[in-house]
Rosetta silent file (secondary structure, phi, psi, omega in degrees, C-alpha in Angstrom):
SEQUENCE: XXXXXXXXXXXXXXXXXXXXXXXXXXXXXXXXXXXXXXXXXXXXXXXXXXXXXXXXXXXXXXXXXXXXXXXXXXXXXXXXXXXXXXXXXXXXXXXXXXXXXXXXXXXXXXXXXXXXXXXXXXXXXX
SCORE:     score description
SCORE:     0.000 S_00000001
   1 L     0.000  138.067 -175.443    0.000    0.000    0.000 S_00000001
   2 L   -75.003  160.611  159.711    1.366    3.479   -0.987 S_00000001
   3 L   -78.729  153.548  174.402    2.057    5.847    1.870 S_00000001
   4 L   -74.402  141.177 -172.466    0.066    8.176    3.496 S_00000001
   5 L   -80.195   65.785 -162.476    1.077   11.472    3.318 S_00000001
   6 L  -164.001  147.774  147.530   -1.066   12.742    6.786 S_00000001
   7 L   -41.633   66.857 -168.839   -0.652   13.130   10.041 S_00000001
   8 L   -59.475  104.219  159.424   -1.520    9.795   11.654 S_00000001
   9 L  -115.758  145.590  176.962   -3.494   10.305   15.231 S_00000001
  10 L  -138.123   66.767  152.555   -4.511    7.418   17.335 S_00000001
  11 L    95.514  121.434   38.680   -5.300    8.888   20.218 S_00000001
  12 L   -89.231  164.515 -155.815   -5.169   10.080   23.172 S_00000001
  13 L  -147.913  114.720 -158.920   -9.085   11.004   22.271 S_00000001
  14 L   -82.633  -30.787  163.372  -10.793   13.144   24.200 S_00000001
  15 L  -156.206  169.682  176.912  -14.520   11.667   23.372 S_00000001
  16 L   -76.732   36.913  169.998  -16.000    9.284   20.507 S_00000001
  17 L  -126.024  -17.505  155.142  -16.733   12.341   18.430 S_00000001
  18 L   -88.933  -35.040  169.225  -12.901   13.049   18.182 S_00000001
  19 L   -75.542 -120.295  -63.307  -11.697    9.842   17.153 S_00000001
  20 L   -88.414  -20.782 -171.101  -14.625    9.089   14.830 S_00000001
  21 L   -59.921  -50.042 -157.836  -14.028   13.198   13.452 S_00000001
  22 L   -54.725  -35.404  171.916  -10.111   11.745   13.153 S_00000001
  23 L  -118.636    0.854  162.488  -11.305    9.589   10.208 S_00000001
  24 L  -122.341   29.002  144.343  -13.945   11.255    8.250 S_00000001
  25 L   -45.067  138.367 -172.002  -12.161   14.904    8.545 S_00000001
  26 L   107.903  153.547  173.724  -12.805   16.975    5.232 S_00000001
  27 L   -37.542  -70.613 -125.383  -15.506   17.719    3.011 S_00000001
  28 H   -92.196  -60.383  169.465  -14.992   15.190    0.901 S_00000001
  29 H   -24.854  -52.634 -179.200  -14.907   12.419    3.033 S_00000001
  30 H   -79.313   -5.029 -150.540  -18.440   12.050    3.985 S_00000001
  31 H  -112.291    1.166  166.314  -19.596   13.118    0.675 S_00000001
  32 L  -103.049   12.225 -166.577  -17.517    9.976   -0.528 S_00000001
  33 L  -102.955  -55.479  165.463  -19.229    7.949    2.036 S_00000001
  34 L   -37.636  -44.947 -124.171  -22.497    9.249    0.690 S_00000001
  35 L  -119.623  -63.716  171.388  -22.105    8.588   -2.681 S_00000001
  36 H   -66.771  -42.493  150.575  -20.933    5.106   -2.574 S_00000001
  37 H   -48.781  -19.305 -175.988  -24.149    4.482   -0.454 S_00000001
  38 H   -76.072  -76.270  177.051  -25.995    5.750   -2.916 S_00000001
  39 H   -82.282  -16.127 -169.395  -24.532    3.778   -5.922 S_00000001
  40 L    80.429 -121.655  165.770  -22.583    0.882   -4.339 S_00000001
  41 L   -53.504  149.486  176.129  -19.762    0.148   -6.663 S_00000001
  42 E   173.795  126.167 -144.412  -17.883    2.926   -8.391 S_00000001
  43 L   -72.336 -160.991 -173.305  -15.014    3.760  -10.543 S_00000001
  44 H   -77.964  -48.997 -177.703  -12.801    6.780   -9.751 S_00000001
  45 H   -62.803  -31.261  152.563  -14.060    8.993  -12.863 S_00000001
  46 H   -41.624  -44.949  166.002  -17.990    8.129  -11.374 S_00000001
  47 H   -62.176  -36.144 -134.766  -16.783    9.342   -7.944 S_00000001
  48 H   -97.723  -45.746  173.012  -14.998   12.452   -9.376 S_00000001
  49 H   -62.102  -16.913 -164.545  -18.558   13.278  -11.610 S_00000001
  50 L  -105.879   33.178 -132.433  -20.858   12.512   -8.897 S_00000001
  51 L  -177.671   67.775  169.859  -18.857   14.642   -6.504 S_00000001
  52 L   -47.391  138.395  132.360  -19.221   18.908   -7.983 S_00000001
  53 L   111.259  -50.023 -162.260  -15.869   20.360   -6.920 S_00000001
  54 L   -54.027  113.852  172.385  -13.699   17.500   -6.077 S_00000001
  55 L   -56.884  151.254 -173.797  -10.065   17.844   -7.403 S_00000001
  56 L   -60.434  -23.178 -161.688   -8.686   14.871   -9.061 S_00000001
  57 L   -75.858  -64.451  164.039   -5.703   15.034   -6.418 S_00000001
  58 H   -20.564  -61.052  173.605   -8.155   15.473   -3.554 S_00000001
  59 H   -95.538   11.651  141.915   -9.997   12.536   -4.124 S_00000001
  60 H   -61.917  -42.635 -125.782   -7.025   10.416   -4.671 S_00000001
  61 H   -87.979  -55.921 -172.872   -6.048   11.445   -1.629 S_00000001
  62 H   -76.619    4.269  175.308   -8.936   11.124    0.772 S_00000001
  63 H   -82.894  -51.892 -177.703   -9.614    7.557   -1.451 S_00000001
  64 H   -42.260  -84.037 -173.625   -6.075    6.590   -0.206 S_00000001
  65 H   -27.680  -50.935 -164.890   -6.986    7.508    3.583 S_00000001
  66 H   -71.946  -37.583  163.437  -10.212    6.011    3.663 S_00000001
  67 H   -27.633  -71.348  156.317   -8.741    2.835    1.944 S_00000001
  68 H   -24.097  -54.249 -154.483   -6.092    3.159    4.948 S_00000001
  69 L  -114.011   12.828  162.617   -8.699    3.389    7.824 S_00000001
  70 L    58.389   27.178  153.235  -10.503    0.018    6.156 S_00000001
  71 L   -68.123  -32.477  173.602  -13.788    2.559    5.345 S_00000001
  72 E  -112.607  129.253  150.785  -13.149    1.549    1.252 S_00000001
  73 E   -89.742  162.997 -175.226  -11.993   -1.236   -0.516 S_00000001
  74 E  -146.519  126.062  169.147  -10.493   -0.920   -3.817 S_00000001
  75 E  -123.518  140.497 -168.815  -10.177   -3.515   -6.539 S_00000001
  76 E  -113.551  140.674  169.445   -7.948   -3.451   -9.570 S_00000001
  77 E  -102.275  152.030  178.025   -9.074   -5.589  -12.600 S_00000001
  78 L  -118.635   97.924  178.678   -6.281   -6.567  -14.893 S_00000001
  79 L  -151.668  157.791 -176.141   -7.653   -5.309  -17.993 S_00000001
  80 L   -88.866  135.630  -51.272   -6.103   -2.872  -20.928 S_00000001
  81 L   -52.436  161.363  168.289   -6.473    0.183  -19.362 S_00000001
  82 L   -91.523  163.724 -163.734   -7.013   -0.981  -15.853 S_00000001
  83 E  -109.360  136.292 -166.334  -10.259   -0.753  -14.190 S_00000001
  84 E  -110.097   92.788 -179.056  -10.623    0.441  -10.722 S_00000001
  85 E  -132.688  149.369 -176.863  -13.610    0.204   -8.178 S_00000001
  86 E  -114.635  143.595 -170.778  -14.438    1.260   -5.093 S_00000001
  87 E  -117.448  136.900  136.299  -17.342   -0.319   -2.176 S_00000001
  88 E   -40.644  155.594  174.435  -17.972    0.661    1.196 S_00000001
  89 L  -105.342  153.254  153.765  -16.811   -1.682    3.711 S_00000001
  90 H   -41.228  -26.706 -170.562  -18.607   -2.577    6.723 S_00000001
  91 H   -87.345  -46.429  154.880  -17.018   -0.241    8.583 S_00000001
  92 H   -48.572  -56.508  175.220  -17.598    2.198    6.005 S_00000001
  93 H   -63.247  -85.045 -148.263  -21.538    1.291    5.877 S_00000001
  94 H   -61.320  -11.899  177.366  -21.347    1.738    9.437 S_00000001
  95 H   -62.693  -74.943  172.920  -19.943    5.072    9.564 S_00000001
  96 H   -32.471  -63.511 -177.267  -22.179    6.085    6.992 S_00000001
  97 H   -51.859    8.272 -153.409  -25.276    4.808    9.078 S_00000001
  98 H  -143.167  -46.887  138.492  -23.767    7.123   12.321 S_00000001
  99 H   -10.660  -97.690 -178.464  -23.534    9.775    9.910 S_00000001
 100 L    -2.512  -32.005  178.918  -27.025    9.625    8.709 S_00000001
 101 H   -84.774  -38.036  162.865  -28.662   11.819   11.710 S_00000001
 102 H   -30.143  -49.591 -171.441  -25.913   14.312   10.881 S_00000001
 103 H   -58.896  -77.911  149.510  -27.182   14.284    7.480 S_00000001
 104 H    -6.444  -71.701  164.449  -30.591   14.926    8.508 S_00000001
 105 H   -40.580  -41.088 -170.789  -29.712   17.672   10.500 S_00000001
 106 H   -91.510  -16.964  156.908  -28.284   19.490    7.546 S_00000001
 107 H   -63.760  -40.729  178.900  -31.117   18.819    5.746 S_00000001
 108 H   -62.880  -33.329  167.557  -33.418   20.964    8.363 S_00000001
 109 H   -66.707  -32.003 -159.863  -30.780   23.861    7.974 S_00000001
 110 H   -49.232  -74.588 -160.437  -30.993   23.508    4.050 S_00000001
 111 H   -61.396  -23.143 -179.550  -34.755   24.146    4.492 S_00000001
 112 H   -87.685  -15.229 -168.207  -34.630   26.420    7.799 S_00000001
 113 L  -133.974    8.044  168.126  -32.093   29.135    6.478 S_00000001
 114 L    66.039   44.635 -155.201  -33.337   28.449    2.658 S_00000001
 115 L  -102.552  163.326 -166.083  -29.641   27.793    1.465 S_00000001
 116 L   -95.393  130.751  160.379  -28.823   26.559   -2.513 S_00000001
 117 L  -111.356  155.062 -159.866  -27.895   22.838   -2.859 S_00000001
 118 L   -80.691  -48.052 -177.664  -25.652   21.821   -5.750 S_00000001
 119 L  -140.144  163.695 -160.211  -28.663   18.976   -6.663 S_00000001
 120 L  -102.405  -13.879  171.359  -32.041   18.407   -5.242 S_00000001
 121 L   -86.351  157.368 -157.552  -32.050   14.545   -4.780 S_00000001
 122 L  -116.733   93.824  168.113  -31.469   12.860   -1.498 S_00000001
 123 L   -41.699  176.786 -179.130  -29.378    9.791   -1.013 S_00000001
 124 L   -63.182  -25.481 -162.250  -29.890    7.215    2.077 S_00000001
 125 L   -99.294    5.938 -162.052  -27.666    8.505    3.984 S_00000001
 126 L   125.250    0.000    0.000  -28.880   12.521    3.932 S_00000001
């Protein structure tokens, strides 16, 4: 596995809302959490369309981590070009699912402060 470029913390952890923060810090993380609940399987160029905004480098990067922190799996097919896909893991599903009230929540600000969403449909998770 290549290395991660990051700051590795394990701890000491002040409550279970700082370690669990410790692995889905960044935008992008939860919204790659989302996403894969949504669709299941999914190559890199699927993430990177279904995902406004996301740099390609970003979402290597946070693919890598999560990959790291057993939240993704990644399988390479040996095919001309190779083919790439990414699942939630259990661990990953469960995250997501812990997530999910979060999600919620941010729907009642969407609707309480009237704020612009990039698209109007709602995955499982929020």
């Amino acid at each position: 596995m290549a290395h991660i470029d990051r700051q590795q913390r394990r701890g000491p952890y002040i409550c279970g809302i700082d370690a669990a923060m410790d692995v889905v810090s960044g935008k992008w993380k939860a919204l790659i959490l989302w996403e894969l609940q949504a669709h299941g399987v999914r190559r890199f160029a699927e993430l990177r369309r279904g995902l406004v905004g996301v740099s390609e480098k970003m979402l290597t990067q946070h693919l890598r981590e999560m990959e790291h922190d057993g939240l993704v799996a990644r399988e390479v097919f040996a095919e001309i070009p190779p083919r790439v896909e990414y699942r939630l893991t259990e661990h990953g599903a469960s995250l997501n699912e812990a997530l999910g009230a979060l999600g919620q929540w941010g729907i009642g600000r969407i609707e309480r402060e009237n704020l612009v969403t990039v698209r109007q449909e709602v995955h499982p998770a929020g």
